[in-house]
C-alpha positions, -999 to +999 in steps of 0.1 A: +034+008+090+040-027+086+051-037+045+021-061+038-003-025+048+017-003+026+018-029-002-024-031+000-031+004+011-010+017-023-024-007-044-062+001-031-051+041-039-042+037-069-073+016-079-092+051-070-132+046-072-127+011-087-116-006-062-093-038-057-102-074-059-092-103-039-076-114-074-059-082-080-040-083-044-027-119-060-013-104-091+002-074-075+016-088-038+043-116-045+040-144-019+007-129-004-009-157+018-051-153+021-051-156+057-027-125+062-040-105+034-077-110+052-060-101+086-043-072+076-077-061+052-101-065+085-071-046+102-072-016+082-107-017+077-112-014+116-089+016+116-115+031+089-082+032+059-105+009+037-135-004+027-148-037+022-180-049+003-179-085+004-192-103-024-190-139-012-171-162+016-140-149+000-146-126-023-144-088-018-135-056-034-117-028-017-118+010-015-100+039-003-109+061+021-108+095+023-083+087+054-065+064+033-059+084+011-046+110+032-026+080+047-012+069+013-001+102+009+018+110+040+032+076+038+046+077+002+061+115+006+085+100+038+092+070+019+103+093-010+121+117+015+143+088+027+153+076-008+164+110-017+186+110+014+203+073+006+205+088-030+227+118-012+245+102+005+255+073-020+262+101-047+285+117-018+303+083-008+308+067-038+321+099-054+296+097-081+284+133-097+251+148-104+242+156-139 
């Protein structure tokens, strides 16, 4: 999974029922560009991740789905599993201790 998906997919979770707007992907994603945030959006919509209810020419709000969620949640447990294993080994190479 491409960053740009992660980044919208987690955001879009964590919104829950609410939902994201176009304006919330703004203030979350630094650098986001409309044209790739649309493309990805339509993306993961197709794949059934998300929903959109568009609101206007350019103006949406996005939800979760139930396979998003499930998604999200596979997706954030390996991300988790690899920072405990650079914490490992870090803690092991630079000869730092655990508390």
């Amino acid at each position: 999974m491409d960053e740009l998906s992660w980044k919208i997919i987690n955001l879009v979770a964590k919104r829950g029922h609410i939902g994201a707007t176009r304006e919330d992907f703004f203030t979350e994603v630094r650098g986001l560009v409309y044209e790739s945030l649309e493309e990805t959006l339509l993306s993961l919509e197709r794949e059934d991740i998300i929903k959109i209810e568009w609101m206007g020419p350019n103006k949406f709000l996005v939800q979760i789905t139930e396979k998003g969620s499930e998604l999200v949640k596979d997706e954030y447990e390996k991300r988790l599993e690899v920072y405990r294993k650079r914490i490992e080994e870090q803690t092991g190479v630079g000869g730092l201790e655990r508390i």
